[in-house]
N, C-alpha and C positions, 0 to 999 in steps of 0.2 A: 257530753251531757254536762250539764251545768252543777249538778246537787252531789255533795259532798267532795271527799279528796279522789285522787287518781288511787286508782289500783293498783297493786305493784305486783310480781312476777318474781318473789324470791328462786324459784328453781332456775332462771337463766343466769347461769356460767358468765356468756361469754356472749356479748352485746354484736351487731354485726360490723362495727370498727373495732372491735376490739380485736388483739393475735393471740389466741390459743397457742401453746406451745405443738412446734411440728409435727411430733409423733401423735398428738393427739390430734390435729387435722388430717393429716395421710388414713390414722383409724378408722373415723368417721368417715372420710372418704370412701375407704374400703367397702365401711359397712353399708352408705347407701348407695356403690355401686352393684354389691352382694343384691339389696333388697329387691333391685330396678330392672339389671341388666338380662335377667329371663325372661320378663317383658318384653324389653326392645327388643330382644333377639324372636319370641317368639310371635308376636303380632306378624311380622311377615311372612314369617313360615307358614302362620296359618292361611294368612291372606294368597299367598303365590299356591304353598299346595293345593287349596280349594280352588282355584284357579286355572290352573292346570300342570303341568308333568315340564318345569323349567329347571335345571339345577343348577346350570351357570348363572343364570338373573337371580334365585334364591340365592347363593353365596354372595351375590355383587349386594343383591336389596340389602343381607344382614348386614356385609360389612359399613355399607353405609347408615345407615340404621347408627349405630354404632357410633361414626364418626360423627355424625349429624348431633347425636345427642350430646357426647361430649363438649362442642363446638360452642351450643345454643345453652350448656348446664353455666358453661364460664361466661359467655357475653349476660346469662343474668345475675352472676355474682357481681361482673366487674360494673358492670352499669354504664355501657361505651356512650356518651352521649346520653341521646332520647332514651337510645335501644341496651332493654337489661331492666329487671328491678331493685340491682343492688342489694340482693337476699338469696339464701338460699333456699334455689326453688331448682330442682333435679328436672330438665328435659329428657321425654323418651316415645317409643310413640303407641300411637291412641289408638286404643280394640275402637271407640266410637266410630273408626272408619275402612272397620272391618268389611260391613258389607258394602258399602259403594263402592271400594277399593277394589273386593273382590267383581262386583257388577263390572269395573273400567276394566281390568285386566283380561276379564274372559268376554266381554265385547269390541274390546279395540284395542288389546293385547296391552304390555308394559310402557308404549310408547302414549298410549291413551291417558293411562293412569299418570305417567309424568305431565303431561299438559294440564292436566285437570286440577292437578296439586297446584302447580305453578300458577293459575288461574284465580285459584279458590285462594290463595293466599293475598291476594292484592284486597281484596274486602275487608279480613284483616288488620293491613296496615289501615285501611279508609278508618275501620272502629276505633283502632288506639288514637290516631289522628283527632278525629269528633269524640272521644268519649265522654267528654261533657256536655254533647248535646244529648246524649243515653244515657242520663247520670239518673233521671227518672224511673225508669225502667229496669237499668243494672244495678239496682241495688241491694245492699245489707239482707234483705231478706229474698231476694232472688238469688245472692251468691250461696248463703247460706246455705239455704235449701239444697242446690246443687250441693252442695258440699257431701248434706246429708246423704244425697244417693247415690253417691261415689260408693261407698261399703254396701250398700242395697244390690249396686247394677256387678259389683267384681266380688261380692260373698258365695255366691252360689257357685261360681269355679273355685275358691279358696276351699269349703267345705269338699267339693270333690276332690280337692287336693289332698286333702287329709287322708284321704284311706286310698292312695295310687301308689299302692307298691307292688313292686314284681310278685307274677304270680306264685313262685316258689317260696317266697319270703314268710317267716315264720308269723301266724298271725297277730301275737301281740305288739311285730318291728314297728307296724304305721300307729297308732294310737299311743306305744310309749315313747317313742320320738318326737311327739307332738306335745303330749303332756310334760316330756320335760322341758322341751324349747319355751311352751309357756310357762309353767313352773318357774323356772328359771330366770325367765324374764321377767316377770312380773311381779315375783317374792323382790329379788334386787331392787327391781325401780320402787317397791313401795318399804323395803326394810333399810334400804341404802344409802349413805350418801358421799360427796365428795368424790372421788376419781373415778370407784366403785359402780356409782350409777350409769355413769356416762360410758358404760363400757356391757351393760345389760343385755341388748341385743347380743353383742358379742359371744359374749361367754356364753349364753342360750343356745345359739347355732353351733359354736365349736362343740359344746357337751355333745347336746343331738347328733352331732355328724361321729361323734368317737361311737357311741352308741346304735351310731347305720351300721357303720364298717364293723360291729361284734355282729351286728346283723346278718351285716353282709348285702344293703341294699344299698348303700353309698358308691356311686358308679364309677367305680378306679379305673375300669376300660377306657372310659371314653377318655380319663386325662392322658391314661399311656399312647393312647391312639395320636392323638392330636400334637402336633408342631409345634414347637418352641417359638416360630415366626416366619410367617407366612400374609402372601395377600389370596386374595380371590382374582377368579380369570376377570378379564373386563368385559362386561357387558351391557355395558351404558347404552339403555334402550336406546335414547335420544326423544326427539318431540313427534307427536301427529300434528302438523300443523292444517289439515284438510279443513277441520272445525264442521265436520259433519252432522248427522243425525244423533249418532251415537254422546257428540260431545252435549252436543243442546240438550239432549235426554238426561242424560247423568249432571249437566252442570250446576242446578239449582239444588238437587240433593247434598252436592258438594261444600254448594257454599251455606247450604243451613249447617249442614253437620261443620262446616269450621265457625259459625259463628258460633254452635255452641259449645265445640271447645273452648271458643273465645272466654264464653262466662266462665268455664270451667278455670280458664285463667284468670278469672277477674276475683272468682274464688277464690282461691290457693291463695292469688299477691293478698289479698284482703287478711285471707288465714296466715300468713306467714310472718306479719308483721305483728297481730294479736301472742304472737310467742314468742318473739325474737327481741323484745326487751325489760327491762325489768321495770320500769314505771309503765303502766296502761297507757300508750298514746291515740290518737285522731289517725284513722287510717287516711296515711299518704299517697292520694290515687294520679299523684304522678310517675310515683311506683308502679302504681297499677299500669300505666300506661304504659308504662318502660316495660311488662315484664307480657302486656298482647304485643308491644311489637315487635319483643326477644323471637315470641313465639310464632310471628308473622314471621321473622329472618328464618326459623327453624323451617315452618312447612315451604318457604321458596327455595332453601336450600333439597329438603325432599324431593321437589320435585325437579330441583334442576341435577338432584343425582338420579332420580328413579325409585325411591322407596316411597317406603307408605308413611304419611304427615305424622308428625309429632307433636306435644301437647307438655304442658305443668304436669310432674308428677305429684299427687297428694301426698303420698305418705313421706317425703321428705319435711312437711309440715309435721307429722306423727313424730317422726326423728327428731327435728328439731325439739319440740315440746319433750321430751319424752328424756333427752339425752341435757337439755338445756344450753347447749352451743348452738346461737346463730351466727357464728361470724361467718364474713364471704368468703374467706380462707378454706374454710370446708367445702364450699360450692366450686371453688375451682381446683380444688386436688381432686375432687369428685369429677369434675370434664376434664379433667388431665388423664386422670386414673380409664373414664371411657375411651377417651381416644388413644391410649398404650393398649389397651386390651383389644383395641379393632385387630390389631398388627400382630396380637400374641396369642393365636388360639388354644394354649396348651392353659396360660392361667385363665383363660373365660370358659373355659373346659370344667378347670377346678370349680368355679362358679355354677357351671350349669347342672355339675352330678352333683348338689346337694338334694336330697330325696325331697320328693312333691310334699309330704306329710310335713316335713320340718320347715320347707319354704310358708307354707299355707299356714301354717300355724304359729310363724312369726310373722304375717300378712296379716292376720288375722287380729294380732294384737294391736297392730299399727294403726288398722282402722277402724275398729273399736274405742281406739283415742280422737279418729279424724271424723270418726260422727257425732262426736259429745263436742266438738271444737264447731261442725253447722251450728248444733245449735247455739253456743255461743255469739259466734256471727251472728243471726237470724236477731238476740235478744240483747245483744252489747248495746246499740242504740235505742233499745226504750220498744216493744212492742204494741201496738193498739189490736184493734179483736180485729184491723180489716187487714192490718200484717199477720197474725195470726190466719186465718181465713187462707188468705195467700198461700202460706208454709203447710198451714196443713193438709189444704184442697190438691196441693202440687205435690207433697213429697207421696202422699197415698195414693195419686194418679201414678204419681214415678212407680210406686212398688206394685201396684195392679198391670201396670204394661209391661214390668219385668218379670213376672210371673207369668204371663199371659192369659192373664182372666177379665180382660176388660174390651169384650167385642170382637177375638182374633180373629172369626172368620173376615171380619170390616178389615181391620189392621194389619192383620201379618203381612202383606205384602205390600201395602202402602208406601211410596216413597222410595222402595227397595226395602222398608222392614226395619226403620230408624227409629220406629217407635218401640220398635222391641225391647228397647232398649230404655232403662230406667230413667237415667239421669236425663238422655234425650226429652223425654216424655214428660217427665214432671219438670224438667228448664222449661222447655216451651212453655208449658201452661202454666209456672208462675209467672214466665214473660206478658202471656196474654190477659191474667189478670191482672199485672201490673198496670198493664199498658190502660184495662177497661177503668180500674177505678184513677188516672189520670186523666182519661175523656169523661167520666160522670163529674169532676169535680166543677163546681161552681167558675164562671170566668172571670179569671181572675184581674184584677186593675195591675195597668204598670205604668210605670213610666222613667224617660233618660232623661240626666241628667250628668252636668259634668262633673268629675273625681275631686270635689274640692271641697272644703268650708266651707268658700260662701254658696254651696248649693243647698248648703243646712236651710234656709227659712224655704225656699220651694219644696224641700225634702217635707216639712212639717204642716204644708199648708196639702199637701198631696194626703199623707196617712191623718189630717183633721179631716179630709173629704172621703175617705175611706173609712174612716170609722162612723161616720155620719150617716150615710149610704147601707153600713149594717146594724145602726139603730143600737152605736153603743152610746154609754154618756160621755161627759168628758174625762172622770177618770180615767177610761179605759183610754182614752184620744190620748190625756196625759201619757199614761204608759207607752202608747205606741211611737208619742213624739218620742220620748226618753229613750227606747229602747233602739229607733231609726238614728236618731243624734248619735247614740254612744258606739254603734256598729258603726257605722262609716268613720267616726275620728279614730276608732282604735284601729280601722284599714288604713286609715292616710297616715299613721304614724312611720311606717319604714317606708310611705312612698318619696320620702326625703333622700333615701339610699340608693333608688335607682338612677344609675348613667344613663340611660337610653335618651331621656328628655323627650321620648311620645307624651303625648298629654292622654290621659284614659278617660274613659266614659265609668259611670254610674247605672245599672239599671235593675230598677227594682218591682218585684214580683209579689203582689198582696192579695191575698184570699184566704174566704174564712172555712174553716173545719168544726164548725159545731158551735160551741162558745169559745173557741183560740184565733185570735188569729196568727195569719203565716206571713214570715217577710223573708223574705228569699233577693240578697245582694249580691249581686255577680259584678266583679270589678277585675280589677289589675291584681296581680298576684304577689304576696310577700313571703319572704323565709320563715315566717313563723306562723304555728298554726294557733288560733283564735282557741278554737275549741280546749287543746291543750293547757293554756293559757288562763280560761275559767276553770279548769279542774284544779290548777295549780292556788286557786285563791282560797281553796279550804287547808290550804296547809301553814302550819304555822310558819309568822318570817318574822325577824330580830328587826325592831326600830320601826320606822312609822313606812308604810309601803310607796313606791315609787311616785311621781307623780302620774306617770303614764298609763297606773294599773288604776284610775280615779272612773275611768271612762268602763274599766273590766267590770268593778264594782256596783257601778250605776245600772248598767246593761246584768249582771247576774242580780239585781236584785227585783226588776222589772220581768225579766226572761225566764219562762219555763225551762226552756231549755236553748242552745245553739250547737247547732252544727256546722261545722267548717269542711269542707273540701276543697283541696289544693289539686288544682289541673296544672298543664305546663300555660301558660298564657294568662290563668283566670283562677279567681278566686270568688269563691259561692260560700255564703254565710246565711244559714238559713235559722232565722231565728224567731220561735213561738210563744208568743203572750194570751197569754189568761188571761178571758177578764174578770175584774175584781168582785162582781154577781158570783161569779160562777166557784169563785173560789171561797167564798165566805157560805156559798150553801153545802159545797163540798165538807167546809170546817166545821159547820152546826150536825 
């Protein structure tokens, strides 16, 4: 946005280049492998037991499970190339594909289920790939909204969590385990600060867990039981390569339910950069892009071991925010830390007997932070009533299909019963109303144009014939010549830096929204984000301002707003003018 200064993030520590000292990365580490790794382990469990009576492929599916996670937690700290978002974003895998998973397994056994992953990941890659041609579609208040129903679609098992103690257990063990892990938690991060905070979770679960074991519900068996180090027998289903009935039936449930993990990632990278630094930046959706195709490398990996696909964990976003350390040093002690505990089942032991009550109720705070962070996203960029409309129509369909009050006799077994599911339900249908108010919009004028200066007086004699055509005057014509000039020269300024020596294209996208109109510049791509850039001009600077920032000025004072999106290839500047009517009636 263009009006006033950037927002800053005094509670972030440790910026994601920045190095936290080691003991305090390994911590973190610990702690959001603590939060995650009952998940990983258990999604399969559920999946293969509801399945049928396997117990060599369950030991094979968790240990991979495991290692998968680990593997795909670091390639998104390190950021290998394309693939990774350079953040910490915790891989583990996704309940969303509980029930197709379980449908492949008990129709065409394990061998089914690996093909199908392997299958369903290559879409995937296709999305991260074009994500800028679904940049319409995926957006800000599409991710958001997901975001929202993440705590919606996993609260109703945390709440059971809270009171799952053994039946001998004295009755007030589950309810003051809980209340002090929250206590605990929560008095810290809001009375605390300095080392103290960043260690909140922490000390919440150790209290809680001295407080099992007075209990006596803290499960010391299972660590005495369990190996110091050990593998699992091999049972690598291998591939169905027939591509029968069974696979055509299950394939398109597959690959909806990965693309909307997909969003579910596109949420997270979008959330995870709103925390990870202390000035408010322009979300970097080549980030984004790097951290669907981490998660494309994840579910190829799944299926070329045999478990069940994997996905962005959210509440590593809650941890970050919460603890204020984004660095990627914590992201890859954390896939170090999973992939040592594949091999060590006596410490994932330790892990796994922390009582349900204390798990759930430290789950519980995490995303209680990660549904005020949707809304966030959903409202960061400026909401109008038909984003609004969007967010609310979707996230309250989300919570009526997670309940199952919205037609179950139609629904429940729909698709395999993907609706049942929250975040499934309310993504799809802010997808589809995304998608409707992009086909009602007005059609809009474009035209190419080459990446240069002198394409300035055709660029001006195009938006004189577009403003003409919506019956504005020439003020407004002025304005939009001004605001098209000032965007394009402040693009071509670092197109001086690029080697490549491609010569780039210009193409520009005009349509009007009421009394605004829209300019939407898709070009060649630069290191620096636009949008950042005008937020930076409400802040005070020493001596008279650059010459290059003449162009930022002219354009912020014409411009309602601009938004900048950075892809790998392309760069999109979409920027909104008022016209001058509309804004002197709004002033009276």
């Amino acid at each position: 946005m263009t009006d006033g200064a950037a927002d800053t993030n005094a509670r972030v520590r440790y910026e994601p280049d920045e190095t936290p000292p080691f003991s305090l990365c390994l911590g973190l580490g610990v702690q959001l492998v603590m939060l995650t790794v009952a998940g990983v382990v258990l999604t399969p469990v559920i999946v293969i037991k509801a399945a049928g009576d396997m117990p060599d492929f369950l030991s094979w599916a968790v240990f991979a499970a495991v290692i998968v996670s680990g593997v795909t937690t670091v390639l998104q700290a390190v950021r290998f190339g394309r693939i990774g978002a350079g953040y910490v974003l915790l891989m583990g895998t996704s309940g969303a594909f509980i029930s197709v998973c379980i449908a492949a397994i008990a129709q065409g056994g394990p061998a089914m289920l690996a093909t199908l992953v392997v299958i369903s990941s290559l879409f995937q890659f296709a999305l991260a790939a074009r994500l800028v041609r679904f940049r319409r579609i995926f957006t800000p208040t599409v991710a958001g909204t997901v975001i929202m129903l993440i705590p919606v679609t996993v609260m109703p098992i945390i709440f059971n969590m809270l009171n799952d103690a053994p039946k001998d257990a004295p009755a007030a063990a589950a309810p003051l385990c809980a209340l002090v892990t929250v206590v605990v938690m929560v008095g810290i991060a809001l009375k605390a600060t300095g080392w103290l905070r960043l260690w909140a979770p922490v000390i919440g679960i150790v209290l809680a867990c001295c407080l099992a074991g007075y209990f006596g519900i803290y499960d010391t068996n299972r660590v005495a039981d369990a190996a110091w180090i050990g593998l699992p027998a091999f049972a690598w289903p291998g591939f169905d390569l027939e591509f029968g009935s069974v696979f055509w039936s299950l394939l398109p449930a597959f690959v909806f339910v990965t693309l909307v993990g997909a969003l579910e990632t596109i949420g997270d990278a979008v959330g995870i950069q709103r925390v990870s630094w202390r000035r408010s930046r322009a979300a970097d959706y080549r980030a984004v892009q790097g951290a669907v195709m981490a998660d494309g490398v994840g579910n190829l990996l799944s299926g070329m071991t045999g478990t069940v696909p994997n996905t962005t964990y959210s509440t590593s976003i809650s941890v970050t925010e919460l603890t204020g350390v984004a660095a990627r040093s914590v992201g890859i002690a954390a896939g170090v830390i999973f992939t040592v505990l594949a091999f060590c089942p006596k410490v994932l032991a330790v892990v796994l007997a922390i009582p349900n009550p204390i798990a759930g109720a430290y789950i519980a705070v995490l995303l209680a932070m990660l549904f005020v962070l949707g809304m966030k996203v959903v409202v960061h960029d400026g909401i109008d009533y038909r984003n609004g409309v969007i967010a609310g129509v979707s996230f309250w369909t989300g919570v009526g299909f997670q309940n199952g009050l919205i037609f179950p006799q139609l629904f429940e077994d729909f698709a395999g019963g993907i609706l049942q599911n929250g975040m499934t339900a309310g993504g799809l249908v802010a997808l589809l109303l995304t998608l409707f108010v992009e086909l009602a919009k007005a059609r809009p004028r474009r035209t190419e144009l080459p990446f240069s200066a002198s394409s300035l007086p055709q660029l001006s004699r195009f938006l004189a014939d577009f403003a003409a055509r919506n019956g504005w005057n020439k003020r407004m014509a002025d304005r939009l010549e001004t605001a098209g000039e000032e965007t394009v020269l402040t693009l071509l300024e670092r197109e001086g830096d690029r080697s490549d020596g491609v010569p780039r294209r210009l193409f520009l996208i005009a349509y009007r929204e009421e009394a605004e109109a829209v300019l939407e510049f898709i070009a060649g791509t630069s290191d620096e984000n636009l949008q950042d850039r005008m937020d930076m001009l409400g802040q005070p600077v020493a001596g008279a301002p650059p010459e290059r920032e003449f162009s930022l000025r002219l354009l912020h004072h014409v411009a309602s707003s601009v938004y900048h999106q950075q892809y790998h290839g392309t760069d999109i500047v979409t920027v909104r003018v008022k016209s001058p009517a509309e804004e002197a009636e709004f002033a009276s």
